[in-house]
C-alpha positions as CSV (number, residue, x, y, z in Angstrom):
1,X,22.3,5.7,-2.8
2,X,20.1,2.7,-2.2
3,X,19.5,3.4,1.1
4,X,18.9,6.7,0.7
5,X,16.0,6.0,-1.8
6,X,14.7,2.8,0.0
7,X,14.6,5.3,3.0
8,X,12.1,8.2,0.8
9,X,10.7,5.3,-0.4
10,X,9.2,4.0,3.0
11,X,8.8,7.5,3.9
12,X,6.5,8.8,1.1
13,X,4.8,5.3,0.3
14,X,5.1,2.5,2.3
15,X,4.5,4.2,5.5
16,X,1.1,6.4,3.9
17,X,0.1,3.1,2.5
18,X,0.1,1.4,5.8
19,X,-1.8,4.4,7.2
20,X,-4.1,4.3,4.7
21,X,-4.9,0.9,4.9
22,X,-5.4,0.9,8.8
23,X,-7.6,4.4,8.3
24,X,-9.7,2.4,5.5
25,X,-10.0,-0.8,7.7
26,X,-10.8,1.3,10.7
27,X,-14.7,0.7,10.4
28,X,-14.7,-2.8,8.8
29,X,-16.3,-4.9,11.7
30,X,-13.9,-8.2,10.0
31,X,-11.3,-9.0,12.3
32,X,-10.5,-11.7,9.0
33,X,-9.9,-8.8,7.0
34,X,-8.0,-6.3,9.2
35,X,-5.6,-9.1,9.9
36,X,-4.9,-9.2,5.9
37,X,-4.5,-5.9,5.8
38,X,-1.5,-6.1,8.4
39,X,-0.5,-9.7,6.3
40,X,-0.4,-7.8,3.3
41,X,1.8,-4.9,4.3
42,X,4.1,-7.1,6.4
43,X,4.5,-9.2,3.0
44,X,4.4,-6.4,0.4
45,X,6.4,-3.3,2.2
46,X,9.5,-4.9,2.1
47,X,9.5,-6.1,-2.0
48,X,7.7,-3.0,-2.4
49,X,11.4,-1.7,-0.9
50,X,13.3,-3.9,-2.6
51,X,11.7,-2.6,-5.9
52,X,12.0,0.8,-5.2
53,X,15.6,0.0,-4.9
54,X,15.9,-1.4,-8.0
55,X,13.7,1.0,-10.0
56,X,14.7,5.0,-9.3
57,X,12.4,6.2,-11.8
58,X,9.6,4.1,-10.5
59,X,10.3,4.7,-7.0
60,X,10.6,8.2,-8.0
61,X,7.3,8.6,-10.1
62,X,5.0,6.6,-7.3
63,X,6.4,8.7,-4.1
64,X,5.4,11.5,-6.1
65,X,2.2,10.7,-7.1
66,X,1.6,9.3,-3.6
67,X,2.5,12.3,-1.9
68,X,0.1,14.6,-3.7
69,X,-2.8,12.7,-4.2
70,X,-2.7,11.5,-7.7
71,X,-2.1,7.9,-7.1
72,X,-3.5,5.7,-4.8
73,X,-1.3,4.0,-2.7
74,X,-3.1,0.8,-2.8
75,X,-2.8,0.4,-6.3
76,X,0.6,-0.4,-5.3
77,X,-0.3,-3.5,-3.5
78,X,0.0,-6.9,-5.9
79,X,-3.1,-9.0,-6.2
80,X,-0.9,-12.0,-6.5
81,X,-0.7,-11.8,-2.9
82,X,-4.6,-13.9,-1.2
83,X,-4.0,-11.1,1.3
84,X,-3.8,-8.1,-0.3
85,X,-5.9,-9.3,-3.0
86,X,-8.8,-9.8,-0.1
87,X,-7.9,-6.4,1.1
88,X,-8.6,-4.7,-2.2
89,X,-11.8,-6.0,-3.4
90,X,-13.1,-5.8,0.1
91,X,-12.4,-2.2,0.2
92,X,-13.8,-1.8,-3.2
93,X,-16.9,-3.1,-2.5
94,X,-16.8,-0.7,0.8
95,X,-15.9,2.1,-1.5
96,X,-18.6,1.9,-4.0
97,X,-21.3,1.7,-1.4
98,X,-20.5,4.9,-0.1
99,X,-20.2,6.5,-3.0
């Protein structure tokens, strides 16, 4: 049973977050910063399995949320982790200029 959720897991989050990420870090001219990007998902996807694993309703709640629109998927990411943390506030920053 596990598997099977680890597997909708990566399927409905991990693998949207990592697109999102690289679509978001498409224009940023930082080559520093893309290669946290990739850091941070190489790092974070697997716990983010391993929690997912571990927490049904969770894993359950964010695929949902992620799938339709109503959460983020890098709200997901720790910022206990330099890389993702970098990540976040950069594209933060980038988000509130265009907006």
């Amino acid at each position: 049973m596990s598997s099977l959720i680890s597997y909708f897991f990566m399927m409905l989050v991990v693998t949207p977050l990592h697109a999102e990420m690289s679509q978001r870090l498409k224009g940023v001219s930082s080559q520093e910063l893309v290669e946290a990007g990739k850091a941070c998902i190489a790092v974070e996807g697997p716990g983010l399995l391993r929690y997912a694993q571990d927490n049904w309703g969770w894993a359950a709640v964010n695929a949902i949320g992620v799938g339709v629109g109503l959460i983020d998927p890098m709200t997901l990411l720790p910022e206990g982790n330099e890389n993702c943390r970098l990540v976040i506030q950069s594209l933060a920053v980038e988000r509130s200029r265009t907006v």
